[in-house]
TORMI-113097 format. One line per field, with one value per residue: residue in three letters; y, x, z of N, C-alpha, C in turn. Coordinates in steps of 0.02 Angstrom, whole numbers, plus 50000, padded with zeros to 5 digits. Each point is the difference from the previous one (the first is absolute). Example, Ala and Ser with C-alpha at 12.3 -4.5 7.8 and 13.67 -1.06 7.14 Angstrom:
<nodes>
aa	[Ala;Ser]
n.py	[49716;50053]
n.px	[50660;49982]
n.pz	[50390;49964]
ca.py	[50059;50059]
ca.px	[49955;50042]
ca.pz	[50000;50003]
c.py	[50060;50055]
c.px	[50045;49961]
c.pz	[50000;50037]
</nodes>
This chain:
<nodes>
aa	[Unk;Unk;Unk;Unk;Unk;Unk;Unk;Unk;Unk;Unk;Unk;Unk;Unk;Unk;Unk;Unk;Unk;Unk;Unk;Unk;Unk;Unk;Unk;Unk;Unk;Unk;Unk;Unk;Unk;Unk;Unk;Unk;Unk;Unk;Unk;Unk;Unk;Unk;Unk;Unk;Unk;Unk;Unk;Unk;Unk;Unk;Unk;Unk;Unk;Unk;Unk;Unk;Unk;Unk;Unk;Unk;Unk;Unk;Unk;Unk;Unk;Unk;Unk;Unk;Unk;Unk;Unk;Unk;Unk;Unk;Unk;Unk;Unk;Unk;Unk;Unk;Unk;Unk;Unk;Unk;Unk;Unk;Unk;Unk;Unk;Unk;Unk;Unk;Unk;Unk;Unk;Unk;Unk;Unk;Unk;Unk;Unk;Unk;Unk;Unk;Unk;Unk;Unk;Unk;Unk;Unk;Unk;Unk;Unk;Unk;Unk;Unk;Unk;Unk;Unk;Unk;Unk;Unk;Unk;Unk;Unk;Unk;Unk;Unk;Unk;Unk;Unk;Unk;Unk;Unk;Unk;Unk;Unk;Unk;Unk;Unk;Unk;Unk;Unk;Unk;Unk;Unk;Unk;Unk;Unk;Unk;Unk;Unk;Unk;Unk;Unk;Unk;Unk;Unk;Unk;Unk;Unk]
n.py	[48315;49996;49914;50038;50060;49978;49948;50061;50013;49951;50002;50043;49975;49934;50030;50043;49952;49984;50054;50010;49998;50071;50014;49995;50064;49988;50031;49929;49978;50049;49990;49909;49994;50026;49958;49948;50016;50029;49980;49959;50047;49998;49941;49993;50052;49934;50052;49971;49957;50055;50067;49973;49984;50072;50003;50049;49976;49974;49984;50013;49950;50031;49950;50063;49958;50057;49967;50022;50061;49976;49997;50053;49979;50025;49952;50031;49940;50074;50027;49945;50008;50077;49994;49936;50041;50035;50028;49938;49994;49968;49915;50027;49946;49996;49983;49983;49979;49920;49996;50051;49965;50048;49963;50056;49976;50066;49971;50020;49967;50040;49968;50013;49956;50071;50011;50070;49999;50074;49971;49984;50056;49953;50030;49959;49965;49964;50027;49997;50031;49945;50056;49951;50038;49941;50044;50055;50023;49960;49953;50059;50049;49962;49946;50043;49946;50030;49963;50030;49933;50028;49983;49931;49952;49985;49997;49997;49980]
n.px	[51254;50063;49965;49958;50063;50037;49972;50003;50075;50023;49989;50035;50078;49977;49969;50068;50013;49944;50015;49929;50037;50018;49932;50033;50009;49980;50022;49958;50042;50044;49988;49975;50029;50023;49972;50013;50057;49999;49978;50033;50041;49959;49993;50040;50007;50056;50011;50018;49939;49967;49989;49999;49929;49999;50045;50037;50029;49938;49963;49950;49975;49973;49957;49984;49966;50025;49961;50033;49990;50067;50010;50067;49965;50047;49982;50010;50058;50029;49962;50019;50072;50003;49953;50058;50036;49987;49952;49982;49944;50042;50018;50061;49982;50064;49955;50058;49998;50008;50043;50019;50039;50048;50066;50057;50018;50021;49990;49936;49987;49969;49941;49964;49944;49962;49965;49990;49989;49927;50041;49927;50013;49987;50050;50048;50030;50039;50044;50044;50069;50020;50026;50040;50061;50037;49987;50051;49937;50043;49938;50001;49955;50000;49956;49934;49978;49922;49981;49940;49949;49960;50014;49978;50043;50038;49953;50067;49963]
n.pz	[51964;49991;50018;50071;49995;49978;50021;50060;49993;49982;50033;50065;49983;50039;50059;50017;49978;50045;50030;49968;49941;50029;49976;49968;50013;49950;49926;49964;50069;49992;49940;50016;50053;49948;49955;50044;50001;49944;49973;50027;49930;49946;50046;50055;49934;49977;50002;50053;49999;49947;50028;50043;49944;50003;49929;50018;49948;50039;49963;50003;49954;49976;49955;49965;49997;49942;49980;49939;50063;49993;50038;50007;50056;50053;50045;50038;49995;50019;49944;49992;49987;49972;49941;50007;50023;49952;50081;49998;49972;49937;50009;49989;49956;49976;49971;49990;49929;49980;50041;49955;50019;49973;50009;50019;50032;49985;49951;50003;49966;50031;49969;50006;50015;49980;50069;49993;50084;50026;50040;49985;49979;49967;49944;50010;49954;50001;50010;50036;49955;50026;50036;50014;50057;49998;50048;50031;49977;49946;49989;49966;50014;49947;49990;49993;49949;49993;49981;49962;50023;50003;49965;50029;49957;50024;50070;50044;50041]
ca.py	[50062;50036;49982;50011;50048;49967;49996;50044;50054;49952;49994;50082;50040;49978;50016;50076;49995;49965;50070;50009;50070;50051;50003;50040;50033;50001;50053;49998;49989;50057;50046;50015;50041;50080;50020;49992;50049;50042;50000;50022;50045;50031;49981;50032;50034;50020;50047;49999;49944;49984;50013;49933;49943;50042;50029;50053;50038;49965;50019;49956;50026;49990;49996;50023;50006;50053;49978;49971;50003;49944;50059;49969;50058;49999;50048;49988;49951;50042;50021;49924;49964;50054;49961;49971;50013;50045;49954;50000;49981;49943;50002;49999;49941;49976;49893;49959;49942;49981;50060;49951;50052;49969;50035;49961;50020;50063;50012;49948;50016;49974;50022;49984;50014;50006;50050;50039;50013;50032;49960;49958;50033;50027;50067;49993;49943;50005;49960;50045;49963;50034;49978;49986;50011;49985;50047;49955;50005;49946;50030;50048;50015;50085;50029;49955;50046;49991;49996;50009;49988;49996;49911;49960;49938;49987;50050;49958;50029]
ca.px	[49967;50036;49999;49939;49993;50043;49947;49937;50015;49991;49903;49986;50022;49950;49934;50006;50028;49936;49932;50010;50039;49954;49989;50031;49962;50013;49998;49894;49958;50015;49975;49951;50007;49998;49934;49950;50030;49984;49925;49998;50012;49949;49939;50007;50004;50057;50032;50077;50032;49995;50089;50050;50005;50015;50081;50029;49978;49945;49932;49920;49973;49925;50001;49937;49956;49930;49973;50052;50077;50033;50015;50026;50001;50061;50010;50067;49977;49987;49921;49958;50016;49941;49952;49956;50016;49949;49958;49934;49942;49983;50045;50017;49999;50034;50014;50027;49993;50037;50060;50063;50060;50043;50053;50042;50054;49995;49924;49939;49940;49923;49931;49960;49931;49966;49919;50000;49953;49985;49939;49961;49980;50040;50029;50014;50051;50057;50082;50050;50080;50057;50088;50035;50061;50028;50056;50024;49947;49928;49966;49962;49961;50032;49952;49948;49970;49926;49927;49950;49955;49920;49990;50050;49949;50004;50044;50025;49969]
ca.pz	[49986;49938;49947;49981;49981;49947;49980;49982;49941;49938;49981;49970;49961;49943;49990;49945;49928;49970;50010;49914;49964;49990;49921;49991;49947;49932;49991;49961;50046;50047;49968;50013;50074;49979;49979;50067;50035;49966;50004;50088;50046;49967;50028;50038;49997;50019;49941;50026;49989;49938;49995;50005;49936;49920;49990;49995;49923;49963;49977;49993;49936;49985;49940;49986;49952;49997;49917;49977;50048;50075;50041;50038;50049;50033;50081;50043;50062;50070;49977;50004;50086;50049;50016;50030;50065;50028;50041;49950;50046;49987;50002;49924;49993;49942;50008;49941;49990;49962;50000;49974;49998;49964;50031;49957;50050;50037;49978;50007;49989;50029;49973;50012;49995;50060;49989;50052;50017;50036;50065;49996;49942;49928;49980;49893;50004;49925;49978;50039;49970;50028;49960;50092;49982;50069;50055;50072;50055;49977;49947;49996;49939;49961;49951;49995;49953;49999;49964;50045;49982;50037;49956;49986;49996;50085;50038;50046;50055]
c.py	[50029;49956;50011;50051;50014;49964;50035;50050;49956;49990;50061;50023;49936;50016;50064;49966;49968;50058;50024;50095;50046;50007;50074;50025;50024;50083;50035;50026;50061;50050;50026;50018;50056;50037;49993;50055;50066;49978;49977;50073;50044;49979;50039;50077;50042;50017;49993;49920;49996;50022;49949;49983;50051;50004;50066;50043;49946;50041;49981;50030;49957;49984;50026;50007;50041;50001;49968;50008;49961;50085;49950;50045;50013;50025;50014;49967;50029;49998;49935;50005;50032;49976;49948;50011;50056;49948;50010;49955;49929;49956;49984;49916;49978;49914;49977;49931;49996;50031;49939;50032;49964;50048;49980;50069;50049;50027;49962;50041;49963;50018;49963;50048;50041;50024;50027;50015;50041;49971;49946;50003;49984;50032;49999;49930;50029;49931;50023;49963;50052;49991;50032;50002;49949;50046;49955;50015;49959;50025;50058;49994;50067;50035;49938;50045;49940;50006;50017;50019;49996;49923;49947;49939;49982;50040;49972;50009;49938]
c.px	[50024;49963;49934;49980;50027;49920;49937;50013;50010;49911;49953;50024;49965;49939;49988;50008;49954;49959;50021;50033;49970;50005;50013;49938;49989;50004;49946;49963;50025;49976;49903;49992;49991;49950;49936;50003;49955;49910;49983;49990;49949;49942;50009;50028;50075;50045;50085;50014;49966;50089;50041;50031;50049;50058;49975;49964;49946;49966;49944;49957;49931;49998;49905;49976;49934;49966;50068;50075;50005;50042;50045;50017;50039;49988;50046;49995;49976;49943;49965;50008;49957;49946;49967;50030;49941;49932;49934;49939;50001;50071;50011;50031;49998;50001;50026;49998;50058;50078;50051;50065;50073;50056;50057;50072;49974;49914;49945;49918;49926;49955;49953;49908;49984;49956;50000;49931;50035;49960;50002;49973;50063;50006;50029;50042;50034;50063;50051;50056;50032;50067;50047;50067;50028;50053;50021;49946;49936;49977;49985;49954;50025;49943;49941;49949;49944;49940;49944;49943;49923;49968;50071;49945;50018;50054;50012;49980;50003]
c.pz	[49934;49930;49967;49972;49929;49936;49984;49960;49938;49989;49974;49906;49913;50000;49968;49939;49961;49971;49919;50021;50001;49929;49957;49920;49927;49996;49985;50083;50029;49947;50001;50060;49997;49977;50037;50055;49992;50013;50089;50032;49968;50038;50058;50020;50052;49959;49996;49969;49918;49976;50006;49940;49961;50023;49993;49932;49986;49979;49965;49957;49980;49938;49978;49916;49989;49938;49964;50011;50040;50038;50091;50056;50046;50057;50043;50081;50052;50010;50025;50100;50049;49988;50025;50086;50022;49995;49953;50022;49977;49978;49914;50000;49930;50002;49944;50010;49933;50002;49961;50015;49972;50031;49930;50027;50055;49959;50018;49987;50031;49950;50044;49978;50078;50012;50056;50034;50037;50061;49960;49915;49945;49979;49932;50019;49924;50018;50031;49996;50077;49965;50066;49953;50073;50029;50052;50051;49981;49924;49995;49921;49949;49944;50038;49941;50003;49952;50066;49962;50030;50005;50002;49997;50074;50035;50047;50078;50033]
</nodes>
C-alpha cells in the first residue's frame, strides 16, 4: 500500500510540473488594462471604476482649434467622473484603435486613435496620449490630453 502511494504522489508532483506557468504580466499589458478599464467604465457608466484609472493630481485636456488659434482646454477629473456616473439615455462609447504604448520605468505612455459614439450615433474622433505614473496601487493616469474632430479619414467601430 505504502508503495502505491509513494507512486501517486511522484505522478501527482510530475503532472503539477507539466501544467504551463501562470503568465505573468507585462507593464505594456497592465497599462493597457487601465485604459480598458477606463473606457469599460465610460460604457457602462461606472463612475467608481473610471476613478479607479486617475492619480490623485490628474488632469484632462482638450486640444481646440478656432480659425488660426490652437487653444488648450483644462477640465477637472471630478467634472468627467460625475459625468459619466450621472444616468444618461445613451451609452457613451469611446472605440480605440491603434494603441501604442511605451513604458520606461515608473513612466508610460498610451496614444492611441479614437471615435466617440453617442449609442449608435457618432460624435467626433481625434487622438488620446495618456501619461500613467506606476503607484503601489498600479497604473494610474496623470494627464490625458485630446484632439477632437467631427471628421476622421477612419473611425474605429
Amino acid at each position: 500500500m505504502r508503495i502505491r502511494t509513494l507512486i501517486a504522489v511522484a505522478l501527482a508532483a510530475l503532472a503539477a510540473g507539466a501544467l504551463p506557468a501562470t503568465a505573468q504580466t507585462t507593464p505594456e499589458q497592465e497599462v493597457r488594462a487601465a485604459v480598458d478599464r477606463m473606457f469599460t467604465g465610460m460604457r457602462t457608466a461606472d463612475s467608481a471604476m473610471v476613478r479607479s484609472v486617475f492619480h490623485p493630481e490628474a488632469r484632462l485636456q482638450s486640444v481646440a482649434v478656432r480659425g488660426d488659434s490652437v487653444m488648450v482646454r483644462t477640465e477637472p477629473v471630478d467634472g468627467f467622473v460625475r459625468a459619466v456616473g450621472t444616468p444618461h439615455e445613451q451609452v457613451w462609447d469611446e472605440r480605440i484603435s491603434n494603441v501604442e504604448i511605451r513604458v520606461d520605468g515608473e513612466l508610460a505612455t498610451a496614444w492611441m486613435n479614437y471615435a466617440f459614439y453617442l449609442g449608435d450615433r457618432f460624435s467626433h474622433c481625434g487622438v488620446n496620449a495618456f501619461q500613467f505614473v506606476r503607484t503601489g496601487q498600479g497604473w494610474k493616469v496623470v494627464q490625458i490630453i485630446d484632439t477632437r474632430r467631427r471628421q476622421c479619414a477612419s473611425t474605429p467601430g
